[in-house]
N, CA and C atoms as a LAMMPS dump frame, in Angstrom:
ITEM: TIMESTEP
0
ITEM: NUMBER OF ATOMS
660
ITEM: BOX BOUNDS ff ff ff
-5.0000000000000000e+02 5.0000000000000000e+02
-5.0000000000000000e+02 5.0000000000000000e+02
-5.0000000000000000e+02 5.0000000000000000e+02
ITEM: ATOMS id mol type element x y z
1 1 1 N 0.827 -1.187 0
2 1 2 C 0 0 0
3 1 3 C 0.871 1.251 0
4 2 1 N 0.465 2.547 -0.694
5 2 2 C 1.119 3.537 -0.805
6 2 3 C 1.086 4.232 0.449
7 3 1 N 2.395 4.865 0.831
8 3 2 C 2.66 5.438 1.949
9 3 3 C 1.779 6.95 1.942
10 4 1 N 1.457 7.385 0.594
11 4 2 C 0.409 8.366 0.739
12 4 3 C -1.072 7.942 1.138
13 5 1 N -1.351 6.483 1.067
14 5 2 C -2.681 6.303 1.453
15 5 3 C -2.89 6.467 2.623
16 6 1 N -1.561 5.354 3.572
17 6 2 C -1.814 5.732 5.052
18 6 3 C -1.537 6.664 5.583
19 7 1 N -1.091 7.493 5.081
20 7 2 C -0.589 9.12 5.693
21 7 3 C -1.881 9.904 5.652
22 8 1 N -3.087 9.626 4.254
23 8 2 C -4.721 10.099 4.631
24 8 3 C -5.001 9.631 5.751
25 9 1 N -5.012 7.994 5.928
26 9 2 C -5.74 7.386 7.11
27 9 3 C -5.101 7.826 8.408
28 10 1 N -3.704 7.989 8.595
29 10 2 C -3.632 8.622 9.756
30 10 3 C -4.174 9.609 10.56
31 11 1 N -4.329 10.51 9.285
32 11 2 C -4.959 11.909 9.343
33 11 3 C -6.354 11.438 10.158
34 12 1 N -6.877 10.724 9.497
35 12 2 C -8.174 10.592 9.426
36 12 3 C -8.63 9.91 10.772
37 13 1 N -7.568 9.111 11.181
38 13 2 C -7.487 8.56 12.327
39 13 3 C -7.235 9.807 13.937
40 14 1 N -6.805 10.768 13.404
41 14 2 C -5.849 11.401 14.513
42 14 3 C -6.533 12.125 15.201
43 15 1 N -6.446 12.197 16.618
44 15 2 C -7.644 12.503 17.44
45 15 3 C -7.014 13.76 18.195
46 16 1 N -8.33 14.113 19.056
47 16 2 C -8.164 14.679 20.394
48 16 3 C -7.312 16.42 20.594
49 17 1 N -7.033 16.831 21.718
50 17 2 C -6.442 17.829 21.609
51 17 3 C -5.542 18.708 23.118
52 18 1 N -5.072 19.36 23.191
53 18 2 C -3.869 19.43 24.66
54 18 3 C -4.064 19.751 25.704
55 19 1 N -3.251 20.519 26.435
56 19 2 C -3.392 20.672 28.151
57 19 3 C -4.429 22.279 28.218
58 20 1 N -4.686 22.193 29.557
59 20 2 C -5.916 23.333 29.842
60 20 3 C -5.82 24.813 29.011
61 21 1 N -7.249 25.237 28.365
62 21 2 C -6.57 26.312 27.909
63 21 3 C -6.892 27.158 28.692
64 22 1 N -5.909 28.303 28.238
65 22 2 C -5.639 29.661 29.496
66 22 3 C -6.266 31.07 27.915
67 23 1 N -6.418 30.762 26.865
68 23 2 C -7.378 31.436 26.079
69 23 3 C -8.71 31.344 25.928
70 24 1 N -9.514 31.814 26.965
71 24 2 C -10.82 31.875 26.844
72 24 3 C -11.541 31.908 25.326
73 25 1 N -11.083 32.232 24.472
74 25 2 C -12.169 32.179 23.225
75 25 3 C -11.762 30.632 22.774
76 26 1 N -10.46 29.891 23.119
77 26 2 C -10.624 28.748 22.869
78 26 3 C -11.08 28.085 24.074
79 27 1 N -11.234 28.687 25.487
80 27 2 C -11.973 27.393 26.275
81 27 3 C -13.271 27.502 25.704
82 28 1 N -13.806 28.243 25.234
83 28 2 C -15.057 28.187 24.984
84 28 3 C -15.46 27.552 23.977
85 29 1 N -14.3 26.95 22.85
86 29 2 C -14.757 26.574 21.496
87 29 3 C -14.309 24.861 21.994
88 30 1 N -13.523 24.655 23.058
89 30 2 C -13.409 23.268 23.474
90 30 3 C -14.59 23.03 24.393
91 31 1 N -14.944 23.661 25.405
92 31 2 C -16.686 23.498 25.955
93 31 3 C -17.631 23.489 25.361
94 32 1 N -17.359 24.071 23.785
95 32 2 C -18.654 23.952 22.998
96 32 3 C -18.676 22.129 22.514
97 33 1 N -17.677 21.8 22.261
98 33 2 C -17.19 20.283 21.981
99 33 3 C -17.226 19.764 22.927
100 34 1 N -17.148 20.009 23.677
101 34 2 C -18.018 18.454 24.749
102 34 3 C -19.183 18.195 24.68
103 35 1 N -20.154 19.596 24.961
104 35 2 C -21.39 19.366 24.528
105 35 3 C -22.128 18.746 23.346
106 36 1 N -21.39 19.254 22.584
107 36 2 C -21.26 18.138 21.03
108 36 3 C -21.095 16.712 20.846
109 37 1 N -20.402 16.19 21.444
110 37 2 C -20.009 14.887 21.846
111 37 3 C -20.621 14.278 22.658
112 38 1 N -21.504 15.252 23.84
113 38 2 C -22.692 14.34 24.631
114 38 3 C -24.149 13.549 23.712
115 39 1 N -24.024 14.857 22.294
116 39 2 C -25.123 14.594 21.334
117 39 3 C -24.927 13.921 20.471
118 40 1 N -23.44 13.523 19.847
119 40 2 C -23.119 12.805 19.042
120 40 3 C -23.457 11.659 18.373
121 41 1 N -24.194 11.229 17.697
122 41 2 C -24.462 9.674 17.486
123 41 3 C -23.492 9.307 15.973
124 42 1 N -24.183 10.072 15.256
125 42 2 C -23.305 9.283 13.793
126 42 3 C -22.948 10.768 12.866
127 43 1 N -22.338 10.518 11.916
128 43 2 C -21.973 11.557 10.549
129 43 3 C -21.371 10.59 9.542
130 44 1 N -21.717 11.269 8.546
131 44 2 C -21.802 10.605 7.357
132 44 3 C -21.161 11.843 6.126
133 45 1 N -20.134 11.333 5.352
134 45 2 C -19.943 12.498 4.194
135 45 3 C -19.439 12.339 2.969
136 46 1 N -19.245 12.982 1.946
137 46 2 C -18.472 12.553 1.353
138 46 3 C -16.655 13.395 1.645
139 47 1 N -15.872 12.343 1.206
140 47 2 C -14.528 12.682 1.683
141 47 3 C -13.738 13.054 0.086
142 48 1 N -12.734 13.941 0.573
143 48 2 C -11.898 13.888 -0.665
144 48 3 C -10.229 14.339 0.356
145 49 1 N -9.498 13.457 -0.092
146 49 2 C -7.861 13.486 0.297
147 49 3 C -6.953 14.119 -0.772
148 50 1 N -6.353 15.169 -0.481
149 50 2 C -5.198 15.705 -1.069
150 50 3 C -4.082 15.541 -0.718
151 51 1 N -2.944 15.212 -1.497
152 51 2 C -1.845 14.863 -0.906
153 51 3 C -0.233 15.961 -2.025
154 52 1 N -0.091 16.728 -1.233
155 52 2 C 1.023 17.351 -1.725
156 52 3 C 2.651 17.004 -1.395
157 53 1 N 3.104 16.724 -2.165
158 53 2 C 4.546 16.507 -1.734
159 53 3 C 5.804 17.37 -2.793
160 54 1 N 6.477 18.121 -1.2
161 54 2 C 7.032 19.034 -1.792
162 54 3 C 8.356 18.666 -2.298
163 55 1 N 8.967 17.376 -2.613
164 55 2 C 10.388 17.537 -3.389
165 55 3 C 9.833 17.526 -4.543
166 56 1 N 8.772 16.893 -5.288
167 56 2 C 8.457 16.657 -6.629
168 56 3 C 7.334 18.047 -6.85
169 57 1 N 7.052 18.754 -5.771
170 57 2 C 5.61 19.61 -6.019
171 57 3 C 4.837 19.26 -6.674
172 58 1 N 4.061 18.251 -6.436
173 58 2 C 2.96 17.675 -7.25
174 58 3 C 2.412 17.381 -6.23
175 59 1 N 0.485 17.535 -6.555
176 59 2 C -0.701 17.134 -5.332
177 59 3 C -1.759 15.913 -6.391
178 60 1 N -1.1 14.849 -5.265
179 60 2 C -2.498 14.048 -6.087
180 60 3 C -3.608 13.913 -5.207
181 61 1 N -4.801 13.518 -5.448
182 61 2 C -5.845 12.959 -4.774
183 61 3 C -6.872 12.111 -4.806
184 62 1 N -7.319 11.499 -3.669
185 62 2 C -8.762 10.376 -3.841
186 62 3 C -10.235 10.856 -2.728
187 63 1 N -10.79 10.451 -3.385
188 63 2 C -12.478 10.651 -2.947
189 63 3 C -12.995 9.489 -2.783
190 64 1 N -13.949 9.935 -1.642
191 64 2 C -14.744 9.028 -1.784
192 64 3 C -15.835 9.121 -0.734
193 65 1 N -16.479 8.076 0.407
194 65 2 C -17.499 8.909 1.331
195 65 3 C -16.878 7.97 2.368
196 66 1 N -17.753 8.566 3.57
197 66 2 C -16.918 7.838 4.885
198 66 3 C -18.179 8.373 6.122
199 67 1 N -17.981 7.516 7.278
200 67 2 C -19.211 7.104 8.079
201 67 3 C -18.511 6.969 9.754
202 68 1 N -19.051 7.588 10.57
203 68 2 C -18.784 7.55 11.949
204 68 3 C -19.916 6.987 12.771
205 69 1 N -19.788 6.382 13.6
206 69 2 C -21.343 6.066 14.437
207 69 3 C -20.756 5.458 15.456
208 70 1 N -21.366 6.178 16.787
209 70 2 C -21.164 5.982 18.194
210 70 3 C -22.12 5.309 18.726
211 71 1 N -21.862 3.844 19.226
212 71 2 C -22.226 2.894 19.696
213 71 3 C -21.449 2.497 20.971
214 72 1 N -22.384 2.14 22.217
215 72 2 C -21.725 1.559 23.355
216 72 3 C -20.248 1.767 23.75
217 73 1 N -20.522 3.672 24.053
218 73 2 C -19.134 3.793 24.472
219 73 3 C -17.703 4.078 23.713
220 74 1 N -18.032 3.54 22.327
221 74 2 C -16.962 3.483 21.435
222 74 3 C -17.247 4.3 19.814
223 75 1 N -16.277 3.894 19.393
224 75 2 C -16.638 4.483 17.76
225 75 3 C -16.361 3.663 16.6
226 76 1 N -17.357 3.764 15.693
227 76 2 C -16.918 2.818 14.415
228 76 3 C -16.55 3.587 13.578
229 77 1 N -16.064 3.627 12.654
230 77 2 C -15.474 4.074 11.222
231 77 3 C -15.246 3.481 9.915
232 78 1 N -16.396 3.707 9.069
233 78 2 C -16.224 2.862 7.903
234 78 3 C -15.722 4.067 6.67
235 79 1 N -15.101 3.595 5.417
236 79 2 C -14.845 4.801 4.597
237 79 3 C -15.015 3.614 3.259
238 80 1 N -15.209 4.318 2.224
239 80 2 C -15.15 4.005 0.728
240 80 3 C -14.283 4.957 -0.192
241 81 1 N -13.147 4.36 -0.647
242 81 2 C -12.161 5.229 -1.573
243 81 3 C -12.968 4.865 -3.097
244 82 1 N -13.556 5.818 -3.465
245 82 2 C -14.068 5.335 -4.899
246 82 3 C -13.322 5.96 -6.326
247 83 1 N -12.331 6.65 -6.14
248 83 2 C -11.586 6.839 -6.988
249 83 3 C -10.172 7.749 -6.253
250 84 1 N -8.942 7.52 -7.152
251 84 2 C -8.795 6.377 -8.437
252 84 3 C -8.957 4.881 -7.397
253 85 1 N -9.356 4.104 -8.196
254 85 2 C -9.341 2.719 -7.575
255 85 3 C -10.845 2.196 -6.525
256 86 1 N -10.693 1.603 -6.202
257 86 2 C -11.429 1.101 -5.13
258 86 3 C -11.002 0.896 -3.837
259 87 1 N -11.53 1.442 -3.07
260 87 2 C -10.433 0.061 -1.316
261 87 3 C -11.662 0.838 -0.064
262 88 1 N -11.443 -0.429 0.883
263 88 2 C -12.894 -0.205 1.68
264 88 3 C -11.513 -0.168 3.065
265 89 1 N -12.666 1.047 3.855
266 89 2 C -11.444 1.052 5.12
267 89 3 C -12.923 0.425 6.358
268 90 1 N -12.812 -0.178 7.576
269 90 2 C -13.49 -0.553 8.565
270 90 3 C -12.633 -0.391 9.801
271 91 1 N -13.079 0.818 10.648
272 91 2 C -12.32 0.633 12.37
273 91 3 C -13.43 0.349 13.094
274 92 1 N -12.928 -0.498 14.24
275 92 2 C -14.222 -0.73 15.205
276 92 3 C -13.574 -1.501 16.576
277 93 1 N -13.394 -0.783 17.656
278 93 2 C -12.845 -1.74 18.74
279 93 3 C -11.391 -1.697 18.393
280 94 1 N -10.536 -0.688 18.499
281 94 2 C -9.233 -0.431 17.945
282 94 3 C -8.733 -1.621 16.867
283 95 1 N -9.157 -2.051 16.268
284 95 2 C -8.806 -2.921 15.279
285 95 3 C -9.261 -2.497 13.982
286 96 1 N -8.633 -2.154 12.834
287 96 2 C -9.116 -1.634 11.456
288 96 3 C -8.469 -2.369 10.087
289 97 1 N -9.514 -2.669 9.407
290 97 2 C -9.313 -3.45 8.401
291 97 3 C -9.274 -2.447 6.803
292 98 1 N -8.491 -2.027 6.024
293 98 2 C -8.069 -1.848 4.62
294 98 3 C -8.121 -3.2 3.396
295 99 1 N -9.217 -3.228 2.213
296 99 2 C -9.253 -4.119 1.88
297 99 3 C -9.095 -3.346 0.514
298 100 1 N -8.193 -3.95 -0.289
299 100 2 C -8.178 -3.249 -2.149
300 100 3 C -8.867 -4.454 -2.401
301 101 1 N -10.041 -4.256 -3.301
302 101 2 C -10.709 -5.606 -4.404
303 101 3 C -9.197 -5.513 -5.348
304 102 1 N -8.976 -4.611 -5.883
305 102 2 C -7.824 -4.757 -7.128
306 102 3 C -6.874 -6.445 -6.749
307 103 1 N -6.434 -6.089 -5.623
308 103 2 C -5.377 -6.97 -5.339
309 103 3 C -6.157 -8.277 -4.959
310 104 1 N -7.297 -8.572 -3.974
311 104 2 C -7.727 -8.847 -2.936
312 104 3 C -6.999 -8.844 -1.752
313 105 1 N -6.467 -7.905 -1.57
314 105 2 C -5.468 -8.118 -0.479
315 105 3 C -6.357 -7.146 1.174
316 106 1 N -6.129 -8.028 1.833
317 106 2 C -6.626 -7.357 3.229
318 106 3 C -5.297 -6.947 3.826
319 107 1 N -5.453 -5.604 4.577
320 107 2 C -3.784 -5.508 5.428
321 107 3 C -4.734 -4.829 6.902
322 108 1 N -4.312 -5.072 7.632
323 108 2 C -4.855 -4.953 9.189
324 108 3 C -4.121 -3.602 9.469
325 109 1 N -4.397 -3.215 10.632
326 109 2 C -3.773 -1.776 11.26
327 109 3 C -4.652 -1.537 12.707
328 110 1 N -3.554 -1.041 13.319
329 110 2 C -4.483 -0.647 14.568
330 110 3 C -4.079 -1.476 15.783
331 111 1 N -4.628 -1.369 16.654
332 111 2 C -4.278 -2.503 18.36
333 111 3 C -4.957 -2.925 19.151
334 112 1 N -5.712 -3.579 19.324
335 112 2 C -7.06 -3.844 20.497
336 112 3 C -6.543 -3.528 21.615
337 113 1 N -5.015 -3.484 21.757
338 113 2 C -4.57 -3.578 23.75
339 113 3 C -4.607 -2.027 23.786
340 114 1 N -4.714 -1.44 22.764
341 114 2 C -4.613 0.588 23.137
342 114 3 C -5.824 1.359 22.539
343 115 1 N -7.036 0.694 22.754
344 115 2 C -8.388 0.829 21.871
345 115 3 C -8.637 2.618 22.52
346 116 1 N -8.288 3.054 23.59
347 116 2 C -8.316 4.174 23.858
348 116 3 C -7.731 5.378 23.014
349 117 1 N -6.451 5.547 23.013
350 117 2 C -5.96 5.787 22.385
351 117 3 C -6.476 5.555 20.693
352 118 1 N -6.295 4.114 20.605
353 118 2 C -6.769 4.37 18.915
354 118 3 C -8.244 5.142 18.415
355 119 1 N -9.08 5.361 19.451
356 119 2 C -10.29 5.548 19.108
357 119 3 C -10.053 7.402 19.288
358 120 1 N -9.3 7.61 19.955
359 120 2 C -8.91 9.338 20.421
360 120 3 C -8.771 9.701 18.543
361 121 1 N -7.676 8.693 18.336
362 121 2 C -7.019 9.244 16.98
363 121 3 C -8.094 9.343 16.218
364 122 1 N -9.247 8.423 16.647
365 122 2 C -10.691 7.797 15.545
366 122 3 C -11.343 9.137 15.527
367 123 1 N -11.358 9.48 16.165
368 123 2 C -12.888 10.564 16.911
369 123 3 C -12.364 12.398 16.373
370 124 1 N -11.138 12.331 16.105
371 124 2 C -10.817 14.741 15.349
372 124 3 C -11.196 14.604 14.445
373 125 1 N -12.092 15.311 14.993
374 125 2 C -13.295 16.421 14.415
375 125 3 C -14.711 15.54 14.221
376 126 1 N -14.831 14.346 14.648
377 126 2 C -16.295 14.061 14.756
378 126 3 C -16.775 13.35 15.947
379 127 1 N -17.119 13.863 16.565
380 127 2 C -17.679 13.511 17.937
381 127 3 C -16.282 13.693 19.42
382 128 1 N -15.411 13.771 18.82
383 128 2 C -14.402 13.924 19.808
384 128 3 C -14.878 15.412 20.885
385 129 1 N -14.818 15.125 22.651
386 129 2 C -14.92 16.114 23.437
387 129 3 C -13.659 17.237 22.994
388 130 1 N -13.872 18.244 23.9
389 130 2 C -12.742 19.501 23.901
390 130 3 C -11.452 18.385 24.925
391 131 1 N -12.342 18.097 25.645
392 131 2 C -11.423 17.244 26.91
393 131 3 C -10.804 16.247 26.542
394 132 1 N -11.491 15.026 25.337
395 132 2 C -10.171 14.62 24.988
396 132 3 C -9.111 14.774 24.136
397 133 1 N -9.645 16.195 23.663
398 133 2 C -8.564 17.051 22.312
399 133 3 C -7.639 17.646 23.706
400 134 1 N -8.215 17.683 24.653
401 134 2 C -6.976 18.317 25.6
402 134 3 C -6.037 17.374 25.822
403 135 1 N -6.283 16.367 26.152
404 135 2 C -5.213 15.401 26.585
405 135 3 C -4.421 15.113 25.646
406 136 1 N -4.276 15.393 24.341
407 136 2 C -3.613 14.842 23.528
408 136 3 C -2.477 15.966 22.99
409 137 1 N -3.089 16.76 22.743
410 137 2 C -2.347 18.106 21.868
411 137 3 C -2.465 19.455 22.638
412 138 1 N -1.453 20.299 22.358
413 138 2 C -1.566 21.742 22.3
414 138 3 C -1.928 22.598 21.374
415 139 1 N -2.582 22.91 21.377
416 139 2 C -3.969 23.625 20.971
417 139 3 C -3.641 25.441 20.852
418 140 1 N -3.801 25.922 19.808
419 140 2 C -4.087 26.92 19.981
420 140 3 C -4.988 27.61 18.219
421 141 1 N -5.936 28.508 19.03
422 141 2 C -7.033 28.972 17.893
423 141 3 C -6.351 30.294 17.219
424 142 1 N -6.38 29.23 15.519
425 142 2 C -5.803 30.452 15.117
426 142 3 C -7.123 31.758 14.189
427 143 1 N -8.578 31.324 14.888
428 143 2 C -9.458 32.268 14.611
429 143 3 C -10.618 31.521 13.94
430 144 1 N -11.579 31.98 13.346
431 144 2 C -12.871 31.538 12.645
432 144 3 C -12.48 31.646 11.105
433 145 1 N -13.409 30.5 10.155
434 145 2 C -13.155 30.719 8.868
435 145 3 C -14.448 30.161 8.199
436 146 1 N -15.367 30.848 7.344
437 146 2 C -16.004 30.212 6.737
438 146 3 C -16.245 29.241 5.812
439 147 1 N -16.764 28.288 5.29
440 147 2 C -16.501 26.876 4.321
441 147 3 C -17.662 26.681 4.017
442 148 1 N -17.368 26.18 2.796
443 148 2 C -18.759 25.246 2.02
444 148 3 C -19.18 24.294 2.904
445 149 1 N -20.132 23.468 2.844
446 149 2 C -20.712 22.21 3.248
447 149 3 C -21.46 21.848 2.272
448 150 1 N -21.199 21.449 0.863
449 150 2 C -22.423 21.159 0.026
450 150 3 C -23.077 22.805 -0.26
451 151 1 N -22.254 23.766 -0.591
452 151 2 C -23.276 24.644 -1.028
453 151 3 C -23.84 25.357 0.467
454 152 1 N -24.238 25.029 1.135
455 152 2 C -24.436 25.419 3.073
456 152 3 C -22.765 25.92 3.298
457 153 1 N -23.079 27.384 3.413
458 153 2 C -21.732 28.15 4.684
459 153 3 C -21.934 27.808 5.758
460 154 1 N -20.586 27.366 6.386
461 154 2 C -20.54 27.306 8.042
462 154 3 C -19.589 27.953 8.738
463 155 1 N -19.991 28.843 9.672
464 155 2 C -18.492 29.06 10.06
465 155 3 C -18.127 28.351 11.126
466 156 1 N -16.414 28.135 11.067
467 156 2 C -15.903 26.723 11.809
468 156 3 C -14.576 27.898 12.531
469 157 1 N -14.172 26.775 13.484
470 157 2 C -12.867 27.631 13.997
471 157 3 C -12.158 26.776 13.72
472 158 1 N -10.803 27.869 13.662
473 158 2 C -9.62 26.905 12.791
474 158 3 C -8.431 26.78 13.985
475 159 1 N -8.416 25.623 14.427
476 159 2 C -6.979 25.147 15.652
477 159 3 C -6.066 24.632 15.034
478 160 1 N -4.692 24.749 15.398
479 160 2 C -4.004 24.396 15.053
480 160 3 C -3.622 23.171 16.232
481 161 1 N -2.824 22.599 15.945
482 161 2 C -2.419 21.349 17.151
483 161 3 C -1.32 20.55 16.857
484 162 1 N -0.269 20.398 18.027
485 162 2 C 0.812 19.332 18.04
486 162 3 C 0.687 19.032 19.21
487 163 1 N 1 17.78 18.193
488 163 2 C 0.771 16.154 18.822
489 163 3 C 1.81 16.322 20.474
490 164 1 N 1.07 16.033 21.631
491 164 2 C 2.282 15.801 23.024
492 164 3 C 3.1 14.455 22.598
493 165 1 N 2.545 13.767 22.172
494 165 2 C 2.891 12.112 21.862
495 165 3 C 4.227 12.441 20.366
496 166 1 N 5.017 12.266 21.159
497 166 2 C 6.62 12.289 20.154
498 166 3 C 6.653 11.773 18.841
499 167 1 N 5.806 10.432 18.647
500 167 2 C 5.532 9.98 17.63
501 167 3 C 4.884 10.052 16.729
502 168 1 N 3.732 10.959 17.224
503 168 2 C 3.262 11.589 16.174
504 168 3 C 3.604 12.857 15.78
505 169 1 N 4.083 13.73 16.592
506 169 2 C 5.258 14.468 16.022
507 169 3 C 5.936 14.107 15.039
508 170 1 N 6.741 12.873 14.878
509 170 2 C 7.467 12.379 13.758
510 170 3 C 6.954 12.166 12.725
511 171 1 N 5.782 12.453 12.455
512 171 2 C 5.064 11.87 11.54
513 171 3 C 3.974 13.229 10.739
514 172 1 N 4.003 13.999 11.996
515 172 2 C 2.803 15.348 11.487
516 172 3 C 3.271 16.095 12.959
517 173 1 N 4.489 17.257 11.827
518 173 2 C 4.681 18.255 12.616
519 173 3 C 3.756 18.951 13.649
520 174 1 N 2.672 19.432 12.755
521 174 2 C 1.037 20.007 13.395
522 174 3 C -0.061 19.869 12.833
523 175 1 N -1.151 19.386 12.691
524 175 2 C -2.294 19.392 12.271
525 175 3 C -2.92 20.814 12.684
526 176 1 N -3.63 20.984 11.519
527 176 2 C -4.66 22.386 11.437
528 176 3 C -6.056 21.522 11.323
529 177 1 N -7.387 21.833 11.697
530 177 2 C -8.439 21.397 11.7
531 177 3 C -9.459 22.7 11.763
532 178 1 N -10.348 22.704 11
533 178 2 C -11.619 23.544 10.682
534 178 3 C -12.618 23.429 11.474
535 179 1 N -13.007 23.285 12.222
536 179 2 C -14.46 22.94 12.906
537 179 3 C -15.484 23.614 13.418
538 180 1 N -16.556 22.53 12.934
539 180 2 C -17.877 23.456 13.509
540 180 3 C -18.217 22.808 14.963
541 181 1 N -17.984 23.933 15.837
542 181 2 C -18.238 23.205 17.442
543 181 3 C -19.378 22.813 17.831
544 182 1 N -20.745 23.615 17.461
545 182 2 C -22.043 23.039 17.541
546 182 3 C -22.145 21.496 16.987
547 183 1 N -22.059 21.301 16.328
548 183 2 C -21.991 19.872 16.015
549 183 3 C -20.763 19.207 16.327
550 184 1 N -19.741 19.564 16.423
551 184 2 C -18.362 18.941 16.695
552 184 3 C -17.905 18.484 15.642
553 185 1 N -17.884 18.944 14.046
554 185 2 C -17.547 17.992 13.368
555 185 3 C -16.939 18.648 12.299
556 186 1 N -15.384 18.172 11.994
557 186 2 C -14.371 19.506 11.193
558 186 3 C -15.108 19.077 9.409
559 187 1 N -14.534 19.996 8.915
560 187 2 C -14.649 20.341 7.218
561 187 3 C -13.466 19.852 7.031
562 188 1 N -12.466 20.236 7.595
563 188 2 C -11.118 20.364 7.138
564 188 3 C -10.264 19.682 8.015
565 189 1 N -9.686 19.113 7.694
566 189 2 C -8.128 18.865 8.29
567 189 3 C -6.901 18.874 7.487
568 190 1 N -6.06 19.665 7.899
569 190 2 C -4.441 19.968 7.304
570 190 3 C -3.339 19.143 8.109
571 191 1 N -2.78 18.24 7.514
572 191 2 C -1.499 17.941 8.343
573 191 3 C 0.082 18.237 7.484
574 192 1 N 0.97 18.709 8.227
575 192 2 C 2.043 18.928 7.602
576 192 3 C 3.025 17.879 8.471
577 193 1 N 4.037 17.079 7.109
578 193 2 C 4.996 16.476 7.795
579 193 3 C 6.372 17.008 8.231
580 194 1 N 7.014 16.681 8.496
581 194 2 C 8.674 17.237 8.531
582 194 3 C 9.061 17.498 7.391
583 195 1 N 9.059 16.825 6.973
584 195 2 C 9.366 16.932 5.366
585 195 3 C 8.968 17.755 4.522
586 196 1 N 7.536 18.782 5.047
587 196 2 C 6.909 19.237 4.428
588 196 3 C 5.977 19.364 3.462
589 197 1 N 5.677 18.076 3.382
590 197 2 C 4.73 17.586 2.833
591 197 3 C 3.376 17.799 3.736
592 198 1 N 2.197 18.096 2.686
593 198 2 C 1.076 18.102 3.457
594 198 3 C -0.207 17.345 2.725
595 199 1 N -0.914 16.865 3.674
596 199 2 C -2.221 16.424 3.783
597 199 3 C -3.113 16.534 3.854
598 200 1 N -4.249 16.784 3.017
599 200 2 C -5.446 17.775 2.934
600 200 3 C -6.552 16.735 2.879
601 201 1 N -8.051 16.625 4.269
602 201 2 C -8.987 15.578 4.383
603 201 3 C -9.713 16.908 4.333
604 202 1 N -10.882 16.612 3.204
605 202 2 C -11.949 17.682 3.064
606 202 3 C -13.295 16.939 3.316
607 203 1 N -14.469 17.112 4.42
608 203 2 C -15.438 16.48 4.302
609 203 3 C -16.717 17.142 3.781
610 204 1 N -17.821 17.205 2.993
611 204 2 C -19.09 17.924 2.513
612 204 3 C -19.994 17.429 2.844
613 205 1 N -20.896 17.493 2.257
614 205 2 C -22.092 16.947 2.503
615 205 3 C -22.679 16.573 3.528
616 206 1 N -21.99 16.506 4.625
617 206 2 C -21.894 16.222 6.33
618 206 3 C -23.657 15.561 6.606
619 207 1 N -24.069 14.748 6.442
620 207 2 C -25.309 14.537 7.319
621 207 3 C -25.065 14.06 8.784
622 208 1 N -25.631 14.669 9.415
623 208 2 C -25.147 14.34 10.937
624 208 3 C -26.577 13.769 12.019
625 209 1 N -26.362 13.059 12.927
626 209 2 C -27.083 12.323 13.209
627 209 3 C -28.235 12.033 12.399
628 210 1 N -27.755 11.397 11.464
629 210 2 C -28.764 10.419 10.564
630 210 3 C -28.72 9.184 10.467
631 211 1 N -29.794 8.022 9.834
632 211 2 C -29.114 6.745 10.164
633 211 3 C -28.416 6.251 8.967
634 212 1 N -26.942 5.805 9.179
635 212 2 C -26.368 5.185 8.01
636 212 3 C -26.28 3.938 6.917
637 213 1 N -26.286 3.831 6.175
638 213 2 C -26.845 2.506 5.854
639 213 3 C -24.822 1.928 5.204
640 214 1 N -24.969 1.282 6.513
641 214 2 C -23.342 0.643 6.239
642 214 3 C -22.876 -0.144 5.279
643 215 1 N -24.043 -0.821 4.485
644 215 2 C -24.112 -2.149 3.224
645 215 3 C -22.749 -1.405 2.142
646 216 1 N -22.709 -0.244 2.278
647 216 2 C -22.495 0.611 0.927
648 216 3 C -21.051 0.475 1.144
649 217 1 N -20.402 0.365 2.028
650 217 2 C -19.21 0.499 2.805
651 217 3 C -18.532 -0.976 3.328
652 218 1 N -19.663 -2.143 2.989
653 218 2 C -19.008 -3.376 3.244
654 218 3 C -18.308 -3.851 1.685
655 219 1 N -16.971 -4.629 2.106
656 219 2 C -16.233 -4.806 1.064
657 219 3 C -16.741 -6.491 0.236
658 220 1 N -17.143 -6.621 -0.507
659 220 2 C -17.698 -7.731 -1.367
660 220 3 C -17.227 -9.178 -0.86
């Protein structure tokens, strides 16, 4: 699998956010996200991944739609890459399955013994509290920005965040994220690597607590 695919899914995976804030316009946009997360049940969207890499300066990308739903405590995550190619992603219970029809090849990812953690990474920008974006990252708001949603403006606040966890440092200098706090659920996520390379997860169409019909998202 291409190291640009899992560098989307990381993204896509990467949760939570840092220690107490002492900027009131961001405690208030992390208190608005808890409340969000008490209401949380599912979101549903379509996705599109950009991937820029700066020794060659060239951005390629894939689309496709992708599905969250909070069940007993935990979170599931299903996604569909529908172009270029095909490949079905499934997280559920820190364990996540990547399947290409092309190849038939299944490749696993993820850990059942750190389901906490993996589900933190599961949950930025959809359903994740302010509180557990605190524990993870340092946080700071770099202001409000308006965005499409399907044609629907929203305005979202835009945080920036690095990772406390060293290792993901190594991997994504800082993530930027868009979000709408009333619902808890970002448009945008930016990650930049060391390298300088960056990562662009755009979500639209956002239906939010609706019911999903998962068939669409199971792999054949």
């Amino acid at each position: 699998m291409s190291r640009k695919f899992f560098a989307a899914l990381a993204l896509t995976l990467t949760c939570a956010i840092a220690h107490a804030a002492t900027d009131p316009a961001l405690d208030k946009v992390l208190r608005q996200l808890d409340t969000a997360s008490a209401n949380f049940k599912s979101a549903e969207a379509d996705l599109k991944w950009d991937f820029y890499e700066r020794v060659v300066r060239d951005t390629s990308s894939q689309s496709g739609s992708i599905y969250f739903i909070r069940s007993g405590g935990g979170t599931e995550m299903g996604a569909v890459i529908t172009s270029p190619g095909k490949k079905f992603i499934h997280f559920d219970k820190g364990l996540g399955t990547l399947y290409d029809p092309s190849t038939k090849q299944t490749t696993k990812f993820g850990t059942s013994n750190d389901r906490v953690r993996s589900e933190s990474f599961l949950t930025l920008g959809f359903g994740g509290s302010g509180k557990d974006l605190e524990r993870v990252w340092e946080i700071k708001l770099l202001g409000t920005e308006t965005l499409s949603d399907g044609g629907a403006s929203v305005l979202t606040d835009k945080l920036d965040l690095v990772a406390k966890d060293p290792g993901v440092r190594n991997m994504f200098t800082h993530v930027t994220i868009w979000i709408d706090p009333a619902r808890g659920i970002s448009l945008k996520q930016e990650s930049t690597t060391p390298e300088g390379d960056k990562r662009t997860a755009t979500d639209s169409h956002i239906r939010y607590n609706t019911k999903v019909d998962t068939k669409k998202y199971a792999s054949k």
